[in-house]
DSSP file (Angstrom, degrees, kcal/mol; ACC not computed):
  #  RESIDUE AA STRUCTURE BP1 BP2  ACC     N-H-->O    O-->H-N    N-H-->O    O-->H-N    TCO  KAPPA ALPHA  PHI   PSI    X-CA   Y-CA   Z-CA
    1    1 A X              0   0    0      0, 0.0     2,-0.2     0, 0.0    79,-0.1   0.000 360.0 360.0 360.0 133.1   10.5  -12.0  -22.4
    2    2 A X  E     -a   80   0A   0     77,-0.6    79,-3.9    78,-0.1     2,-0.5  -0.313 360.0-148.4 -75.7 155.8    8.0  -14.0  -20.5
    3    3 A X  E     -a   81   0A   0     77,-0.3     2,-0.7    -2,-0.2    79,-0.2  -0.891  14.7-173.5-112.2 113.1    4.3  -13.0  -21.2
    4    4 A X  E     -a   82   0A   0     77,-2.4    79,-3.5    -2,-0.5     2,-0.5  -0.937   7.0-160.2-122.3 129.1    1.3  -13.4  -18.1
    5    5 A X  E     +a   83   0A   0     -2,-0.7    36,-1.4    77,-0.2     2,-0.3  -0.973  22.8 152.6 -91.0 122.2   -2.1  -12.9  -18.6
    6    6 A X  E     -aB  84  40A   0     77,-1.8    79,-1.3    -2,-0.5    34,-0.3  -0.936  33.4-124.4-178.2 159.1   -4.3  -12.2  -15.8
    7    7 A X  E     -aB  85  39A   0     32,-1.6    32,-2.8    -2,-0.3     2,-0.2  -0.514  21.4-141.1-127.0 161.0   -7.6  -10.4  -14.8
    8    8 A X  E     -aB  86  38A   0     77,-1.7    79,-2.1    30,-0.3    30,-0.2  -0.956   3.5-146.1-130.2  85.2   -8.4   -7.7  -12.1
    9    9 A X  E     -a   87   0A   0     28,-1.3     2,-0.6    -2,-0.2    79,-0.2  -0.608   5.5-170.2 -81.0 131.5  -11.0   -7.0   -9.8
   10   10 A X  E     -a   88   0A   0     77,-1.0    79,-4.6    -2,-0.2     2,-0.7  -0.984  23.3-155.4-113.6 112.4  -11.7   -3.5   -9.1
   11   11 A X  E     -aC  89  18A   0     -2,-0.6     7,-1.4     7,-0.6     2,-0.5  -0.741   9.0-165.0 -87.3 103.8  -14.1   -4.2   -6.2
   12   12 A X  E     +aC  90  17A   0     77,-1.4    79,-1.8    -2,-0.7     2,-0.5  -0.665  12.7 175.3 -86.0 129.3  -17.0   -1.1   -5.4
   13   13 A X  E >  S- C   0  16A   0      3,-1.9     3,-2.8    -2,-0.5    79,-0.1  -0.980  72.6 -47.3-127.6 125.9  -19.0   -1.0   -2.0
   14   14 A X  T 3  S-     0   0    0     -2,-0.5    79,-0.0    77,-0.4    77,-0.0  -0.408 126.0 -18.0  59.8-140.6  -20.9    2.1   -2.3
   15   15 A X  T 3  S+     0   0    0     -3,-0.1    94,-0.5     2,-0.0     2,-0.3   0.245 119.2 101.0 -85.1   1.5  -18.9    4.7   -3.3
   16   16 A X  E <   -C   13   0A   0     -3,-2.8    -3,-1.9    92,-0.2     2,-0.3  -0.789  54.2-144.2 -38.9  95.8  -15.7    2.9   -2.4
   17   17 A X  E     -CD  12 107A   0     90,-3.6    90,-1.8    -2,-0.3     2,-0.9  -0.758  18.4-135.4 -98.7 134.0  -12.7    0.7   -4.0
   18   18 A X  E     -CD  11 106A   0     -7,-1.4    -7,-0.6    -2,-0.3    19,-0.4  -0.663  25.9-178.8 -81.8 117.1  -11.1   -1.9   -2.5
   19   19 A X  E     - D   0 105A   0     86,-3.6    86,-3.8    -2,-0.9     2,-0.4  -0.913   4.8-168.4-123.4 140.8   -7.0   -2.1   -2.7
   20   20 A X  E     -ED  35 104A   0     15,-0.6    15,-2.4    84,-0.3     2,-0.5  -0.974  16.2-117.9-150.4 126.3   -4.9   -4.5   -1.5
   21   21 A X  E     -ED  34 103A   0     82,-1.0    81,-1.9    -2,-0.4    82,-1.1  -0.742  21.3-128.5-119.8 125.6   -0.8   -4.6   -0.9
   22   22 A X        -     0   0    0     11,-2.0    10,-1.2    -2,-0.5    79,-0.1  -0.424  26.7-106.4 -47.6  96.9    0.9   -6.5   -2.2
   23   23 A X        -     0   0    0     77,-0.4     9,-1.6    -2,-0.3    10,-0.2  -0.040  50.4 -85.0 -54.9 169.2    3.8   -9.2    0.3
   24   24 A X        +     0   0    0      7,-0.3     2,-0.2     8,-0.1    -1,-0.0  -0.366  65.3 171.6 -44.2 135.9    7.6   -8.5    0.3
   25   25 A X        -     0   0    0     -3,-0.1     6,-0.2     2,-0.0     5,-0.2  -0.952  48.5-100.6-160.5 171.8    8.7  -10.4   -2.6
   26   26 A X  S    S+     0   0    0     -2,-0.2     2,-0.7     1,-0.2    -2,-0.0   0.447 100.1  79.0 -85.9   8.0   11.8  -10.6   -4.4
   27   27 A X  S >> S-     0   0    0      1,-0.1     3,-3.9    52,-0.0     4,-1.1  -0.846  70.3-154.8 -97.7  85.7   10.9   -8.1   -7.4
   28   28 A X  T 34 S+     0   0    0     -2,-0.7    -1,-0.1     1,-0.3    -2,-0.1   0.435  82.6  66.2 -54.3  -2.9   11.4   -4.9   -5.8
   29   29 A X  T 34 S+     0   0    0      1,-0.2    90,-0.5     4,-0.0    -1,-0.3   0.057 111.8  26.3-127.0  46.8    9.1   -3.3   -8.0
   30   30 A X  T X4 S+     0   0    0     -3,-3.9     3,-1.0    -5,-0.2    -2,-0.3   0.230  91.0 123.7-129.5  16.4    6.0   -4.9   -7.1
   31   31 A X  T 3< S-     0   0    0     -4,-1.1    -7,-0.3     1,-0.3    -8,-0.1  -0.482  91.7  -9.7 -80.4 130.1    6.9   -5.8   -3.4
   32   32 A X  T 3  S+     0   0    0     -9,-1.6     2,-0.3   -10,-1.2    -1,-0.3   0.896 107.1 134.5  74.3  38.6    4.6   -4.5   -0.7
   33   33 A X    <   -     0   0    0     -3,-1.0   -11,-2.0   -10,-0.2     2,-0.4  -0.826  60.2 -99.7 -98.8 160.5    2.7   -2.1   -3.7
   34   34 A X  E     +Ef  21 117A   0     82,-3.4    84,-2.8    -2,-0.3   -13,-0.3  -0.711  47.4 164.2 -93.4 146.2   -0.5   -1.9   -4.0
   35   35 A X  E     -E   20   0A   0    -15,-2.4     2,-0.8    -2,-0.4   -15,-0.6  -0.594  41.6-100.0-146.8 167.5   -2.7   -3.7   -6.4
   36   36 A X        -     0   0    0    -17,-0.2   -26,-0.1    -2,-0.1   -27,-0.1  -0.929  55.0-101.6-124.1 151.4   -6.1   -4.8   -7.4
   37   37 A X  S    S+     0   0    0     -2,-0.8   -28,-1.3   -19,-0.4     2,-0.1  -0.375  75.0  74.7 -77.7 153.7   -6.8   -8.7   -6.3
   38   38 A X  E     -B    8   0A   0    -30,-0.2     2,-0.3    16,-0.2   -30,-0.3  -0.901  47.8-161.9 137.2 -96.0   -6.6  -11.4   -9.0
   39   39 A X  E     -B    7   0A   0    -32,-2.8   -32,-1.6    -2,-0.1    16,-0.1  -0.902  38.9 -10.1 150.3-165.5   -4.2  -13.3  -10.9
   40   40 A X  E     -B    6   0A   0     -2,-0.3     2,-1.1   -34,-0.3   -34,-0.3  -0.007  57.7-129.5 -97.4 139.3   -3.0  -15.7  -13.9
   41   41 A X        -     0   0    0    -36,-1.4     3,-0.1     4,-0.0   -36,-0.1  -0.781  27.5-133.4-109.5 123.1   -6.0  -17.0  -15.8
   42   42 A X        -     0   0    0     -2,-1.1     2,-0.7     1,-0.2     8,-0.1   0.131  35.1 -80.6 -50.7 175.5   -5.5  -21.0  -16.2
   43   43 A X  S    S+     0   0    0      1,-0.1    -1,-0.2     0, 0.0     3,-0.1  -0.833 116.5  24.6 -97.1 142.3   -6.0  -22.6  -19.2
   44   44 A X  S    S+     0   0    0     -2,-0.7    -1,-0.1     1,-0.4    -2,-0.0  -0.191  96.1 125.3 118.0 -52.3   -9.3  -23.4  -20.3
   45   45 A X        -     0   0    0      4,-0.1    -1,-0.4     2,-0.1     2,-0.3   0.072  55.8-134.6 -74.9 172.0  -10.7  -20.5  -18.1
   46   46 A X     >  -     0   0    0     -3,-0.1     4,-1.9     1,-0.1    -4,-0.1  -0.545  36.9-101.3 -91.4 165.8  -12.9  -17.6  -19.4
   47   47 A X  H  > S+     0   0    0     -2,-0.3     4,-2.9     2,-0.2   -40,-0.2   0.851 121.5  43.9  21.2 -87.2  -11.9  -14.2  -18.2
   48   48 A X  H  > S+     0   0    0      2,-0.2     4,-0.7     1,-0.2    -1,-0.1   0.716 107.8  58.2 -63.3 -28.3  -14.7  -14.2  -15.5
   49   49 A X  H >> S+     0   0    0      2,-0.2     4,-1.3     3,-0.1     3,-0.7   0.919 101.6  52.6 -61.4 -60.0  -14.1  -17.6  -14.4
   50   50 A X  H >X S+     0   0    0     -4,-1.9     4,-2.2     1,-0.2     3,-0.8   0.968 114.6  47.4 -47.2 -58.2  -10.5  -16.9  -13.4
   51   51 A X  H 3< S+     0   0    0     -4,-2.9     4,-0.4     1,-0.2    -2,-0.2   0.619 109.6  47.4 -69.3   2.9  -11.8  -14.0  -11.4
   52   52 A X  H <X S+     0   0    0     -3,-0.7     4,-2.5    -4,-0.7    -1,-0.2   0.748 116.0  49.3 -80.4 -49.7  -14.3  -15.5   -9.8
   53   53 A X  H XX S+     0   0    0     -4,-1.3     3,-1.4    -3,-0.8     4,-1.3   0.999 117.9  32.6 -79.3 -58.7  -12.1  -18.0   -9.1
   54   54 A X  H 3X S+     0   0    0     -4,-2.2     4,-1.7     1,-0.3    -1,-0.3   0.801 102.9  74.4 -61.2 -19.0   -9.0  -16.1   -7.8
   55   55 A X  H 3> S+     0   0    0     -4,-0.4     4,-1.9    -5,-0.4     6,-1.1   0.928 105.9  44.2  -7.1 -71.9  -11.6  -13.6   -6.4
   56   56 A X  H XX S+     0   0    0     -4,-2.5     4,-1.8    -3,-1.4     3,-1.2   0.963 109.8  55.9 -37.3 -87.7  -11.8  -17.1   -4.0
   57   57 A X  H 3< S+     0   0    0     -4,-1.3    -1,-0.3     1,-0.3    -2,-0.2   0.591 118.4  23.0 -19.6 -44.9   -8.3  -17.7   -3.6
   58   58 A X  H 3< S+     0   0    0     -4,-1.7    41,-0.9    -5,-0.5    42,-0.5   0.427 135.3  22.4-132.6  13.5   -7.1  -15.0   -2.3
   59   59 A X  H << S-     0   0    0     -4,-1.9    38,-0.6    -3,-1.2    -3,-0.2   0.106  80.8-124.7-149.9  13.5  -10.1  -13.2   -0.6
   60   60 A X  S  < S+     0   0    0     -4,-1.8    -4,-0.3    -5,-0.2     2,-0.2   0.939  74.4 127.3  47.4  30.2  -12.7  -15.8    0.2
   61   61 A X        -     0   0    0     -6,-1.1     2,-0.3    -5,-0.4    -2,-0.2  -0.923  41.9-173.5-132.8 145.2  -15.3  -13.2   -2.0
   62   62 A X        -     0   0    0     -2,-0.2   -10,-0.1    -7,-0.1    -9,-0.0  -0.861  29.6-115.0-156.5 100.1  -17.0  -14.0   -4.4
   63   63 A X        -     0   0    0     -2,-0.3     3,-0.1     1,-0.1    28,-0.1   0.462   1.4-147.8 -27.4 136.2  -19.1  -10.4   -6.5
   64   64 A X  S    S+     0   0    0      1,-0.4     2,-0.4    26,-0.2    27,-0.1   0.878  88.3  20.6 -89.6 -32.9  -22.5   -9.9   -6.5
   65   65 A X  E     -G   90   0A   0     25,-0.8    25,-1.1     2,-0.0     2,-0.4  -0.989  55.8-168.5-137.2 174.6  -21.7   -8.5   -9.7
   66   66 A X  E     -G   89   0A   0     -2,-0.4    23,-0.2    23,-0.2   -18,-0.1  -0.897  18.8-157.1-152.4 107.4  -19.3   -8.3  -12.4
   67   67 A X        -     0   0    0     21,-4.3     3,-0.1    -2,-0.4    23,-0.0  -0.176  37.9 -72.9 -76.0 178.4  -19.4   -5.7  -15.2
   68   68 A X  S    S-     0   0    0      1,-0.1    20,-0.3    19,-0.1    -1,-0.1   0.351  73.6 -65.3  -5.9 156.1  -18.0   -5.8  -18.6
   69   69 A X        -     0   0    0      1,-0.2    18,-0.2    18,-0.1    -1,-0.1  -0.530  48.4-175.9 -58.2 155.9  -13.9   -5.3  -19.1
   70   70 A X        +     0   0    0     16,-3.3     2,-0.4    -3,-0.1    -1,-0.2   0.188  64.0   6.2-106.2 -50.6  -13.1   -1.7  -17.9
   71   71 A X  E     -H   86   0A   0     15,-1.4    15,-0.5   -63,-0.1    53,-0.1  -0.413  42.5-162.7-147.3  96.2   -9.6   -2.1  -18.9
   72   72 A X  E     -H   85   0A   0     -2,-0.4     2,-0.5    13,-0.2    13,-0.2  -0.315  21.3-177.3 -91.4 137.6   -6.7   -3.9  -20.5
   73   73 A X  E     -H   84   0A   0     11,-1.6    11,-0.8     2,-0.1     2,-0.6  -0.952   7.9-164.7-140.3 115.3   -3.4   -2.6  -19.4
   74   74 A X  E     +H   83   0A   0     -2,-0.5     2,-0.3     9,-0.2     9,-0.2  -0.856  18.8 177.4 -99.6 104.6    0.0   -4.4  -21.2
   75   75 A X  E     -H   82   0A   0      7,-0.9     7,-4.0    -2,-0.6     2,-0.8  -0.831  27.8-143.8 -91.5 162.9    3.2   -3.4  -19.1
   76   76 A X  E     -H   81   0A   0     -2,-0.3     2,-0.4     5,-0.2     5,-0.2  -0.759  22.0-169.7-109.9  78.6    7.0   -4.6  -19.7
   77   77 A X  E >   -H   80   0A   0     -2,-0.8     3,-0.7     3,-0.7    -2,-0.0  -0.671  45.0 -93.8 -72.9 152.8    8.1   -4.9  -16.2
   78   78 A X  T 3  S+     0   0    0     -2,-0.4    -1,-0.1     1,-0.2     3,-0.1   0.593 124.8  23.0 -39.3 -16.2   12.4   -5.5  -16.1
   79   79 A X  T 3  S+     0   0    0      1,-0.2   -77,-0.6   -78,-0.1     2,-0.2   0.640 125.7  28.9-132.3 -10.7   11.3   -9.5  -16.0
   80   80 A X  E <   -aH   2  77A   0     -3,-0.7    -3,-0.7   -79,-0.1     2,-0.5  -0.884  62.9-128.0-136.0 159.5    8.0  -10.1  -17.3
   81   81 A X  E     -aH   3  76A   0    -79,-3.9   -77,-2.4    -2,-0.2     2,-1.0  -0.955  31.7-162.0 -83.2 133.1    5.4   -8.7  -19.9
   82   82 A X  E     -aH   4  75A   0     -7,-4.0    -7,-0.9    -2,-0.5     2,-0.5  -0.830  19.8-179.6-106.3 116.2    2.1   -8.1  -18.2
   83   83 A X  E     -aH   5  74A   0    -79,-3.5   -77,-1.8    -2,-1.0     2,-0.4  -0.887  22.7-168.0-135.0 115.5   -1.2   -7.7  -20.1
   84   84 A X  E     -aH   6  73A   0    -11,-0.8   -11,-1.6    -2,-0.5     2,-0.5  -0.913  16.5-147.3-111.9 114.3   -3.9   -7.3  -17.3
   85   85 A X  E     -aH   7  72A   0    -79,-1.3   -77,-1.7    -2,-0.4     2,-0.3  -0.831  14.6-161.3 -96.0 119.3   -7.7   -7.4  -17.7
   86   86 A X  E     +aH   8  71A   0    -15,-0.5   -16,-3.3    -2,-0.5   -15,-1.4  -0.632  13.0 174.6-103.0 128.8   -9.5   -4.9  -15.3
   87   87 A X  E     -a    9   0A   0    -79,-2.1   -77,-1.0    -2,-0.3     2,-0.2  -0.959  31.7-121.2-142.7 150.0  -13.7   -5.6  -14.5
   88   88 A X  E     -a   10   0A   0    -20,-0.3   -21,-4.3    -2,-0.3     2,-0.3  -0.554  35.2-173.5 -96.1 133.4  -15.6   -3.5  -11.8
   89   89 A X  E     -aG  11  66A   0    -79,-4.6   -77,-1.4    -2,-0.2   -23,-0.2  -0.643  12.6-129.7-119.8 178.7  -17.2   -5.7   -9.2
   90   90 A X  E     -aG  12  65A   0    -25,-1.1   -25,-0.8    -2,-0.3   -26,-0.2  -0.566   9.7-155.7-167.9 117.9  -19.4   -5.0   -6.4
   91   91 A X        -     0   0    0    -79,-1.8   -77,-0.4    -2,-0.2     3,-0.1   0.007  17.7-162.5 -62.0 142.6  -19.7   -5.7   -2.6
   92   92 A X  S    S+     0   0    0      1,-0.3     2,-0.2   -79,-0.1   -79,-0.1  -0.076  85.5   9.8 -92.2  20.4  -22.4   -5.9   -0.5
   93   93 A X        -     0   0    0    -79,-0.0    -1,-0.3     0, 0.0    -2,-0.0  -0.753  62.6-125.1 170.2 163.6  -20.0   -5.4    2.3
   94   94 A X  S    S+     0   0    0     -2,-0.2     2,-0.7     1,-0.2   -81,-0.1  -0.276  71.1 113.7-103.9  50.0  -16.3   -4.6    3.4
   95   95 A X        +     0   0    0      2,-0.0     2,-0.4     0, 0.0    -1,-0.2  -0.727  48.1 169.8-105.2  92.7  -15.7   -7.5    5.3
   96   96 A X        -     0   0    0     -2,-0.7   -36,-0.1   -35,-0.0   -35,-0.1  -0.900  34.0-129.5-102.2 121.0  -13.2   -9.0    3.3
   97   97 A X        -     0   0    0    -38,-0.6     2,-0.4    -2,-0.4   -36,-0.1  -0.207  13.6-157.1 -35.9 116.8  -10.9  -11.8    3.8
   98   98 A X        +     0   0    0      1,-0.1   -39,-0.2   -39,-0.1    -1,-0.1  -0.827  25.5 159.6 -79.4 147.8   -7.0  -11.4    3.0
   99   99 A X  S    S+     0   0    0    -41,-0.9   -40,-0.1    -2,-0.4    -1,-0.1   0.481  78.1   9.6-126.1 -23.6   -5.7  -14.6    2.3
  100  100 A X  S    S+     0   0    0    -42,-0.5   -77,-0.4   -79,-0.1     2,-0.2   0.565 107.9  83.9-128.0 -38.2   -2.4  -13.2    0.4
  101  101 A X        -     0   0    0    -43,-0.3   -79,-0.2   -79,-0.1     3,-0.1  -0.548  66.9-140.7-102.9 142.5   -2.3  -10.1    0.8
  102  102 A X  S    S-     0   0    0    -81,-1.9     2,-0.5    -2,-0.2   -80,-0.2   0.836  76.0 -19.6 -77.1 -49.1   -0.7   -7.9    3.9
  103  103 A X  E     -D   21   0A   0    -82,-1.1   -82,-1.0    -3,-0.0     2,-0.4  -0.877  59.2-153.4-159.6 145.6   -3.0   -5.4    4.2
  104  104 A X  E     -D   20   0A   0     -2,-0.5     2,-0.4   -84,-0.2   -84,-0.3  -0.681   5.0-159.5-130.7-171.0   -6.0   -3.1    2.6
  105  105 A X  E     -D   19   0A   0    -86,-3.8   -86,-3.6    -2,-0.4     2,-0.6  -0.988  20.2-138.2-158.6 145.6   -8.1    0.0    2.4
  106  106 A X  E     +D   18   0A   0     -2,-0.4     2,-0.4   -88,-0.2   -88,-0.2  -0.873  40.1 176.1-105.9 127.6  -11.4    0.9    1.2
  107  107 A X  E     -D   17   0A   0    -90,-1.8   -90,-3.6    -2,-0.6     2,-0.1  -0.942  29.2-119.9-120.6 148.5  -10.8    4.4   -0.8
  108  108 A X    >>  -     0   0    0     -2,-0.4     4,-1.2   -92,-0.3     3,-1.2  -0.653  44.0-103.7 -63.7 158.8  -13.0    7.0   -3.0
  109  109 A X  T 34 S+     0   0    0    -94,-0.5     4,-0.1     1,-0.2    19,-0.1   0.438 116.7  62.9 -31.7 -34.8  -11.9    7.3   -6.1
  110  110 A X  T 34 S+     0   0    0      2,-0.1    -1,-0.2     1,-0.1    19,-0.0  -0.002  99.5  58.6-111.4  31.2  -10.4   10.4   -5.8
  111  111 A X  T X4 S+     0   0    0     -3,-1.2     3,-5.2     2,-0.0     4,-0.3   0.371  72.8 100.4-129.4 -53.0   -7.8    9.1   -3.1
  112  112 A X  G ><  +     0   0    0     -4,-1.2     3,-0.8     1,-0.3    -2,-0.1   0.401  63.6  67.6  18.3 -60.4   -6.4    6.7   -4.8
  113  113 A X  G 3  S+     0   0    0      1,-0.2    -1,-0.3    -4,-0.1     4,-0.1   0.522  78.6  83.3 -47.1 -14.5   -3.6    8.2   -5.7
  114  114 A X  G <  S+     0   0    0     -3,-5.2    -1,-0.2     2,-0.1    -2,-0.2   0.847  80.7  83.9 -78.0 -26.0   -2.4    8.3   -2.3
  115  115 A X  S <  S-     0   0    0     -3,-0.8     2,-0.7    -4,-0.3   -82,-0.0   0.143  83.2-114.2 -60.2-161.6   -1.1    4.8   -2.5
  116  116 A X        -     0   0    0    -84,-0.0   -82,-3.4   -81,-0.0     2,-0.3  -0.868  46.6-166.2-142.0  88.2    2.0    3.3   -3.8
  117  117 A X  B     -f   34   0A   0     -2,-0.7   -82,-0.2   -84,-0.2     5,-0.1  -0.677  26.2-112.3 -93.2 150.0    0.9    1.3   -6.6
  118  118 A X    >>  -     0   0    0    -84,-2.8     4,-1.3    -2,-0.3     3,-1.3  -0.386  42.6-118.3 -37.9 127.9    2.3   -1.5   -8.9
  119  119 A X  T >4 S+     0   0    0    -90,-0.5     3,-3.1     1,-0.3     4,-0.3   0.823 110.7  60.1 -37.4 -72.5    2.7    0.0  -12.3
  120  120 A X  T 3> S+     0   0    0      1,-0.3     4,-0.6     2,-0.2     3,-0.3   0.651 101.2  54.7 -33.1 -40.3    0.5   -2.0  -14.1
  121  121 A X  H <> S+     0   0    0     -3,-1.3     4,-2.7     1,-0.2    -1,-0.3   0.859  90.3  86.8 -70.4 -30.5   -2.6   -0.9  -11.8
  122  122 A X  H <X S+     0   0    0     -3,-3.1     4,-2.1    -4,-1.3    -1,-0.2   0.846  81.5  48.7 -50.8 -34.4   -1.7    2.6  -12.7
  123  123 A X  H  > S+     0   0    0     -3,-0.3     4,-2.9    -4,-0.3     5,-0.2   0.987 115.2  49.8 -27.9 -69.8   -3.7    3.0  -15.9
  124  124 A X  H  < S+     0   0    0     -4,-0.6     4,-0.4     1,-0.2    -1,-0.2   0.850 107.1  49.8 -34.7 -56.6   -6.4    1.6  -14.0
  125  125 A X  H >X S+     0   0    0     -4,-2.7     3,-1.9     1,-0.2     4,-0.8   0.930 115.8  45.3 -45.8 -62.2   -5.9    4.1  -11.1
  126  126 A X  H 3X S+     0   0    0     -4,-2.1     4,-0.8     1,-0.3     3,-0.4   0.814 112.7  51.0 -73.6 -46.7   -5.9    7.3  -13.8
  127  127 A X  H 3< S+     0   0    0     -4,-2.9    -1,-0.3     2,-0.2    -2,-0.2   0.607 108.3  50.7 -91.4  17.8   -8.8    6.1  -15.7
  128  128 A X  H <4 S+     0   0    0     -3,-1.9    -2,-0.2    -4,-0.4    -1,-0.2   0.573 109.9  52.3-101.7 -27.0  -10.9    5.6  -12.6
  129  129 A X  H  < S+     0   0    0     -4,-0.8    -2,-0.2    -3,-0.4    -3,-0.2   0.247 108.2  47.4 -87.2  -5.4  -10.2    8.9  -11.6
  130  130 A X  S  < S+     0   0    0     -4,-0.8    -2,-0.2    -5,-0.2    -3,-0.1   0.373 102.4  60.3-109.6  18.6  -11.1   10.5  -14.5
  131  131 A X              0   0    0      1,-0.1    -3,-0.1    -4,-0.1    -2,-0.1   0.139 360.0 360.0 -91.3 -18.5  -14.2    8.8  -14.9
  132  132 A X              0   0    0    -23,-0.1    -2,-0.1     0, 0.0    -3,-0.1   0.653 360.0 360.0 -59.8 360.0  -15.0   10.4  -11.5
């Protein structure tokens, strides 16, 4: 089974998180779900450096800061293994670029659940809400 690595911005403004959905694509279970931006970490890069970078890529944003991991999540989607590294960022404002992405929402924490997330971000979701 193929194996992807890639890091995760969970973006805070205030008391806010920033979520982002995911286009139609041809894996029906991530298409259109909601996710937290970032992607495949190159080779060579660090951790933060790939999120910085895809941070760029796909949102024109770029943190004012960027804490420690929060979370490593390995799922076995039907085509891939995923082992996802999650770090809490933080905005100084919600006007954020999509570049990739169809659409977002700034939520508290303790809405969250009201999307329709990708598996792999659920972990995230649960321990972010129980952190509240």
């Amino acid at each position: 089974m193929k194996k992807i690595e890639v890091v995760a911005a969970i973006i805070y403004f205030k008391d806010e998180v920033f979520c982002v959905q995911r286009p139609k694509n041809k894996l029906d279970y991530i298409s259109e779900k909601f996710e937290f931006p970032g992607g495949k970490i190159e080779k060579g890069e660090t951790k933060i450096d790939a999120l910085k970078r895809e941070l760029i890529e796909e949102l024109n944003f770029l943190p004012i800061n960027i804490d420690n991991l929060f979370i490593t999540v390995v799922h076995e989607y039907p085509d891939f293994e995923l082992t996802m590294h999650s770090f809490k960022c933080y905005s100084e404002t919600k006007d954020i670029q999509l570049n990739e992405h169809i659409s977002s929402v700034w939520l508290k924490r303790n809405k969250l659940t009201s999307l329709d997330w990708a598996a792999a971000d659920i972990p995230i979701v649960k321990k972010l809400i129980k952190n509240d």
